[in-house]
PASEBA-1860 file (N, C-alpha, C; in nm, 3 decimals):
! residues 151
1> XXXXXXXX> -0.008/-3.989/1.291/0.058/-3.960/1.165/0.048/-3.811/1.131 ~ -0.068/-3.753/1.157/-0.086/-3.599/1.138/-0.034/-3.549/1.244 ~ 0.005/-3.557/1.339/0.038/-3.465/1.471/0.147/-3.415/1.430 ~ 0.231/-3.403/1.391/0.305/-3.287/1.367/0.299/-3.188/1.252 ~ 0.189/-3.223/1.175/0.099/-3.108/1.117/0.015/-3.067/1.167 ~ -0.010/-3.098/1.252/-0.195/-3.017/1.367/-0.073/-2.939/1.444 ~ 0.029/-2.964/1.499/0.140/-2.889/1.554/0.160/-2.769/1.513 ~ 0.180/-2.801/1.371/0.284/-2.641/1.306/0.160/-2.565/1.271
9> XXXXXXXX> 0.030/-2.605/1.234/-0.099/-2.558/1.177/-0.113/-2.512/1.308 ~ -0.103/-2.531/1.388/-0.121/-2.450/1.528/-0.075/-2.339/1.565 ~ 0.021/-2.352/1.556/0.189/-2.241/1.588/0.122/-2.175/1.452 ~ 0.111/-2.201/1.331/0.098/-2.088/1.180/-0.031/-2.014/1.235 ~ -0.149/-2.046/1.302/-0.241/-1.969/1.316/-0.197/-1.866/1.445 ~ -0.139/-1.929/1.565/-0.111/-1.814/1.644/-0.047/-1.699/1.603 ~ 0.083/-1.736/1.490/0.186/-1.656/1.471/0.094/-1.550/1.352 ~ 0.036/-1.626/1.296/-0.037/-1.517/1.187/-0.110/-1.436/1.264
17> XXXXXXXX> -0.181/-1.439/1.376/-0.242/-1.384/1.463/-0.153/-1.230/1.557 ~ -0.063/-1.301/1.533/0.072/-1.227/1.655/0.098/-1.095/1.492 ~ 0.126/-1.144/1.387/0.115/-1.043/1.301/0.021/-0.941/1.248 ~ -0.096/-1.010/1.283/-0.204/-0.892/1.247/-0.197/-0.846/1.361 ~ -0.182/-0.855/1.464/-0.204/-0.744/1.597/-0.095/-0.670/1.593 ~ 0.047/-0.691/1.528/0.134/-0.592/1.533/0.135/-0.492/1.413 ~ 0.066/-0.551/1.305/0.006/-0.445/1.224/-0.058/-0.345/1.259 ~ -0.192/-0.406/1.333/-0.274/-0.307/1.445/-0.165/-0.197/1.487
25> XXXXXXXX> -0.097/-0.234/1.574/0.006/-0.172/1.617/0.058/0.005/1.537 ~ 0.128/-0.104/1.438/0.165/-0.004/1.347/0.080/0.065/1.310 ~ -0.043/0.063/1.220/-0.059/0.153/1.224/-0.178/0.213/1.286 ~ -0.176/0.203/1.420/-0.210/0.334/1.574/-0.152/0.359/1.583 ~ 0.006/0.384/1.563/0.082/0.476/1.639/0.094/0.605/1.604 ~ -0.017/0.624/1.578/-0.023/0.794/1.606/-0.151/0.840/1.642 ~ -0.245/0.746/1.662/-0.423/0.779/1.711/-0.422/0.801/1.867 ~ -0.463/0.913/1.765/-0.488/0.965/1.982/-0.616/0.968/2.011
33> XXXXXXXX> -0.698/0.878/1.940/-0.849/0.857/2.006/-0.878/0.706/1.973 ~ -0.833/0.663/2.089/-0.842/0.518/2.057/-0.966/0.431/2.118 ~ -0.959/0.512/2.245/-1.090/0.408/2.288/-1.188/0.584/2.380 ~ -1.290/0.518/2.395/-1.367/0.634/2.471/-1.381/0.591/2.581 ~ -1.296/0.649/2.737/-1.303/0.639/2.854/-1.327/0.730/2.943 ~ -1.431/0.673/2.997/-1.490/0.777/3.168/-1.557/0.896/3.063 ~ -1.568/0.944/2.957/-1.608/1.053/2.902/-1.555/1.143/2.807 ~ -1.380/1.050/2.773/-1.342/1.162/2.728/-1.239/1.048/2.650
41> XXXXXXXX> -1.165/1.067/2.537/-1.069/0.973/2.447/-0.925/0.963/2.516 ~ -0.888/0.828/2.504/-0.785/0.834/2.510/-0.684/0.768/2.407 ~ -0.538/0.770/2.399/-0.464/0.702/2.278/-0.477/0.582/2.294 ~ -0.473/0.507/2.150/-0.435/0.370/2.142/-0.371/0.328/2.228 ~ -0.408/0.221/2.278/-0.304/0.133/2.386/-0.283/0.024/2.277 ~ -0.098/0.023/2.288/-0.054/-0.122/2.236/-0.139/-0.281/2.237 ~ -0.123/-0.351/2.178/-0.167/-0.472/2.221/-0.080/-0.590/2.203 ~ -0.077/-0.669/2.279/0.036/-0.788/2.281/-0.088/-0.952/2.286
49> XXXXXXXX> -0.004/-1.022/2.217/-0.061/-1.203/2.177/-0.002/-1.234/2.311 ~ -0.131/-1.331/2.401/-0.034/-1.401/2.483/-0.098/-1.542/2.448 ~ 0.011/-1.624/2.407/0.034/-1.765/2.416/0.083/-1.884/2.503 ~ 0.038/-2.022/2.448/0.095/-2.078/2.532/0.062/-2.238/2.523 ~ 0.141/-2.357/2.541/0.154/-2.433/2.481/0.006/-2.532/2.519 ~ -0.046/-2.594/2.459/-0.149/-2.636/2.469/-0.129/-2.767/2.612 ~ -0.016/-2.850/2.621/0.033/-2.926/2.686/0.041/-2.869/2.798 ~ 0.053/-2.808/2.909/0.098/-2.762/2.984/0.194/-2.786/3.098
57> XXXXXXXX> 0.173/-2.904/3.099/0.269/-3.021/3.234/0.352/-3.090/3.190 ~ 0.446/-3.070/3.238/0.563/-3.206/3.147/0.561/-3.300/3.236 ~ 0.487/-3.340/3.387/0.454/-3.432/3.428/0.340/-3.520/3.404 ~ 0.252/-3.416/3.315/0.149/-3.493/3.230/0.178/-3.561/3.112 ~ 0.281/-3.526/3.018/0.329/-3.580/2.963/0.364/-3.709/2.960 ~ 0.485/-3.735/3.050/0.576/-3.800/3.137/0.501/-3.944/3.165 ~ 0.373/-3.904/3.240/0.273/-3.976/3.284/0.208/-4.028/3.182 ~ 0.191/-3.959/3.068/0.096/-4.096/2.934/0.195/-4.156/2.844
65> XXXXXXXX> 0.327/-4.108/2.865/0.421/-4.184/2.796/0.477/-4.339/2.892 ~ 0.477/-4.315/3.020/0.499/-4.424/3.128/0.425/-4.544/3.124 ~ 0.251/-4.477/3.081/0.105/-4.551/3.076/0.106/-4.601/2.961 ~ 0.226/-4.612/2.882/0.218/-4.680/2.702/0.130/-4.617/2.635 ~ 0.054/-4.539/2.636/-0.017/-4.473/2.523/0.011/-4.432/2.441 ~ -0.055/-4.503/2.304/-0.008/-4.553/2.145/0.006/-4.441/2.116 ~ -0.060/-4.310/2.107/-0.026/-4.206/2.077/-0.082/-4.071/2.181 ~ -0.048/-3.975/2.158/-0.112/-3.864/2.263/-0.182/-3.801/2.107
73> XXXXXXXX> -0.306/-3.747/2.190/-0.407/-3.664/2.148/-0.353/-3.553/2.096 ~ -0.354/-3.492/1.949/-0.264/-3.399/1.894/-0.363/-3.271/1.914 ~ -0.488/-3.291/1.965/-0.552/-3.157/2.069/-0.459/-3.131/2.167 ~ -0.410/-3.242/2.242/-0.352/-3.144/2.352/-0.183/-3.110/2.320 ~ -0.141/-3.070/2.192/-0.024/-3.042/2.156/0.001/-2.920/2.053 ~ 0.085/-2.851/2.095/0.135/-2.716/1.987/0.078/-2.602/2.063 ~ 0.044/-2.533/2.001/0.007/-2.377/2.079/-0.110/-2.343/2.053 ~ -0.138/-2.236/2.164/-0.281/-2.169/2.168/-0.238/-2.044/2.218
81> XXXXXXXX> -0.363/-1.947/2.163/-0.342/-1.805/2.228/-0.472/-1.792/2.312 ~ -0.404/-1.741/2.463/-0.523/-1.782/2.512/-0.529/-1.591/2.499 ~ -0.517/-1.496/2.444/-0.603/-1.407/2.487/-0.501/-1.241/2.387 ~ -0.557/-1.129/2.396/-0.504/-1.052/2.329/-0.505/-0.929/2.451 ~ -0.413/-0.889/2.508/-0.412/-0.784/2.660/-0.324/-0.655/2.557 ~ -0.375/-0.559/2.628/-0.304/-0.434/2.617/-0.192/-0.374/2.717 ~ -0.072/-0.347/2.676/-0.009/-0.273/2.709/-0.036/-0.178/2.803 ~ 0.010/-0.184/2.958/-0.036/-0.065/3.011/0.097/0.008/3.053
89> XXXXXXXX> 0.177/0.023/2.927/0.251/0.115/3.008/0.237/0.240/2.986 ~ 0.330/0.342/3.029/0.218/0.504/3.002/0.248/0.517/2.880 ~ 0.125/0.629/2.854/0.129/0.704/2.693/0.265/0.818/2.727 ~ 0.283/0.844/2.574/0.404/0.936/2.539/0.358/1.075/2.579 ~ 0.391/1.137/2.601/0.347/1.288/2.581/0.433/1.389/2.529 ~ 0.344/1.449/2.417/0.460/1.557/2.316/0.384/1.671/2.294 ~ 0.448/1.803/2.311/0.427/1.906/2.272/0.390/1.962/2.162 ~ 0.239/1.976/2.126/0.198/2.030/1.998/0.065/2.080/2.009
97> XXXXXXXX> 0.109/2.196/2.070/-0.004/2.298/2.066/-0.119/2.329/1.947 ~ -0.029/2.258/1.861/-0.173/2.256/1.725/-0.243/2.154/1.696 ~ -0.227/2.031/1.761/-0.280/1.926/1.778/-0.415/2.003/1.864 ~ -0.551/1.885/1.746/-0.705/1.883/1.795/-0.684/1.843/1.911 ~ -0.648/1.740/2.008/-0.656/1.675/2.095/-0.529/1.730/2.230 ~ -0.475/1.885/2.160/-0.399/1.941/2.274/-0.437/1.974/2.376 ~ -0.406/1.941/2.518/-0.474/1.958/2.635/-0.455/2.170/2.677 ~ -0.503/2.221/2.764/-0.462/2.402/2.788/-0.315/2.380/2.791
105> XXXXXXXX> -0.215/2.293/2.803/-0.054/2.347/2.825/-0.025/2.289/2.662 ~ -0.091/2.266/2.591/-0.047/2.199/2.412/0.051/2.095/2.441 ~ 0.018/1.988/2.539/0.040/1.828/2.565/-0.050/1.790/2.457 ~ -0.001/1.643/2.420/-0.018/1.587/2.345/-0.034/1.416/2.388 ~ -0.125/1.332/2.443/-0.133/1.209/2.485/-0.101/1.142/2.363 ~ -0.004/1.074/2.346/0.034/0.998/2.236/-0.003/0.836/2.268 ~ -0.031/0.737/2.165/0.001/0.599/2.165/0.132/0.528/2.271 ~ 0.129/0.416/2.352/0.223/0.347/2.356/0.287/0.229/2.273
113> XXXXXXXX> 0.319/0.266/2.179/0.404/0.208/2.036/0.503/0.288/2.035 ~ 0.614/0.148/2.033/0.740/0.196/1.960/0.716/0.117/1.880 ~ 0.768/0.194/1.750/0.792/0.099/1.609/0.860/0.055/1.597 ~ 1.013/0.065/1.625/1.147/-0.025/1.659/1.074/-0.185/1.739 ~ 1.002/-0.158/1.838/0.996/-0.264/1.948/0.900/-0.337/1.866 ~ 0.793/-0.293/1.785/0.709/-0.362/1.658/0.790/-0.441/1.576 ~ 0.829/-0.352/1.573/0.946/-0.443/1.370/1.003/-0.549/1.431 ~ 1.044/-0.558/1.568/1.129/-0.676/1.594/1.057/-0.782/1.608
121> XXXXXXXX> 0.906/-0.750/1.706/0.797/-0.831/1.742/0.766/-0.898/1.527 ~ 0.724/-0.806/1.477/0.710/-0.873/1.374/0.797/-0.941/1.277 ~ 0.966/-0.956/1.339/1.008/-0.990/1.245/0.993/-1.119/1.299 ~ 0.998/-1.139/1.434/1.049/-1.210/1.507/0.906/-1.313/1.482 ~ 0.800/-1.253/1.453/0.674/-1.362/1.427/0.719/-1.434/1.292 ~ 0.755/-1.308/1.166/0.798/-1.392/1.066/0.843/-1.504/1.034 ~ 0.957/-1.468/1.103/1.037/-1.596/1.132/0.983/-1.688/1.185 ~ 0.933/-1.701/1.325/0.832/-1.786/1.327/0.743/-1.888/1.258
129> XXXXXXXX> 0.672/-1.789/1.164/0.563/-1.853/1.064/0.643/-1.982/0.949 ~ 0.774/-1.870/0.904/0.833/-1.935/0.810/0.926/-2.072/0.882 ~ 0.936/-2.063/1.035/0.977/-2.205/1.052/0.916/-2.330/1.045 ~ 0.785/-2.261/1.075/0.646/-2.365/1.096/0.609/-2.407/0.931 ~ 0.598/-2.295/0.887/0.562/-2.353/0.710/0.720/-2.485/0.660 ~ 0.822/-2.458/0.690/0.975/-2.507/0.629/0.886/-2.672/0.717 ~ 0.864/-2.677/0.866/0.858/-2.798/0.922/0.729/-2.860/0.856 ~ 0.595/-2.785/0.838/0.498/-2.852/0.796/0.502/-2.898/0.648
137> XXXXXXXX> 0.588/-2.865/0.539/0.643/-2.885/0.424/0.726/-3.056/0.464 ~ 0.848/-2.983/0.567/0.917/-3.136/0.567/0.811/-3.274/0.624 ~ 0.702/-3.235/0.756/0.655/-3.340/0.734/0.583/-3.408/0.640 ~ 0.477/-3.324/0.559/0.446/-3.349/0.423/0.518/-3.412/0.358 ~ 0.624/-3.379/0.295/0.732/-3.464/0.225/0.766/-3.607/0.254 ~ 0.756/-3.575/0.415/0.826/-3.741/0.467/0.677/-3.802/0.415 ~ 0.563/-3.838/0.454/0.418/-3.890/0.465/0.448/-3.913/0.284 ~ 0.438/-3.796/0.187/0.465/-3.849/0.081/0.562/-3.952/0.000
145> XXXXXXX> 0.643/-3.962/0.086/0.762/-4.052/0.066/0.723/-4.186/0.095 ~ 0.653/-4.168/0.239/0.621/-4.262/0.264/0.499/-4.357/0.187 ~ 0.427/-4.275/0.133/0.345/-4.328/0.077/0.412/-4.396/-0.084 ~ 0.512/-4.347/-0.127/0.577/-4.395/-0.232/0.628/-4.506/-0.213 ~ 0.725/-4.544/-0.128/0.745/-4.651/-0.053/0.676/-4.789/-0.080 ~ 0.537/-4.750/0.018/0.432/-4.846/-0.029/0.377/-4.878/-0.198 ~ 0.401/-4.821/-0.295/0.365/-4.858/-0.446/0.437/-4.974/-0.482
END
């Protein structure tokens, strides 16, 4: 009866998750001392949510629906993030000889963030969140209905 609220409560925590890391995002994109490596700083590296559905086999599936089982385990359903990886693609490099962190030619190791490629990532979580809240609302509703029903 709850499984398709342990569902969307699933998906709402990844996706809220997927938004605070693109916040992160935003605003590093301009720290050029992000982590301390081999001896010396380098820029923020992006970071990306990787997810992924808790189910993993649709022949596992397949297989406990064949076996009549009254219901499937709403652990093994909806999403999980299994992990938070960085971006390795190269840093930017810009000319600003007055930059603290200018190398002898006044290079500039910048962040790999685009903010365009952010805003979409975050709108695109938004949306997300707000589908999962619209579905966990409608099943609520139905369960309440249902319970009216019975009076």
């Amino acid at each position: 009866m709850f499984d398709s609220l342990n569902i969307s409560a699933s998906a709402l925590t990844a996706q809220r998750l997927r938004m605070d890391v693109v916040s992160s995002n935003i605003s590093n994109a301009e720290s050029t001392r992000g982590s301390y490596v081999n001896g010396k700083w380098e820029p923020y590296r992006r970071k990306m949510v990787v997810m992924e559905p808790r189910e993993t086999a649709f022949n596992q599936v397949l297989q406990n629906q064949m076996e009549k089982q009254t219901q499937p385990s709403s652990q093994n359903q909806g999403v999980r993030v299994t992990g938070i990886v960085e971006d390795q693609t190269p840093f930017k490099t810009v000319y600003d000889p007055t930059h603290p962190d200018a190398d002898a030619d006044g290079n500039v190791m910048m962040p790999n963030v685009d903010l365009s490629k952010e805003m979409v990532d975050l709108l695109a979580a938004s949306r997300a969140y707000e589908a999962n809240i619209t579905s966990f609302n409608t099943g609520k509703s139905m369960m309440l209905k249902a319970l009216e029903i019975g009076r």
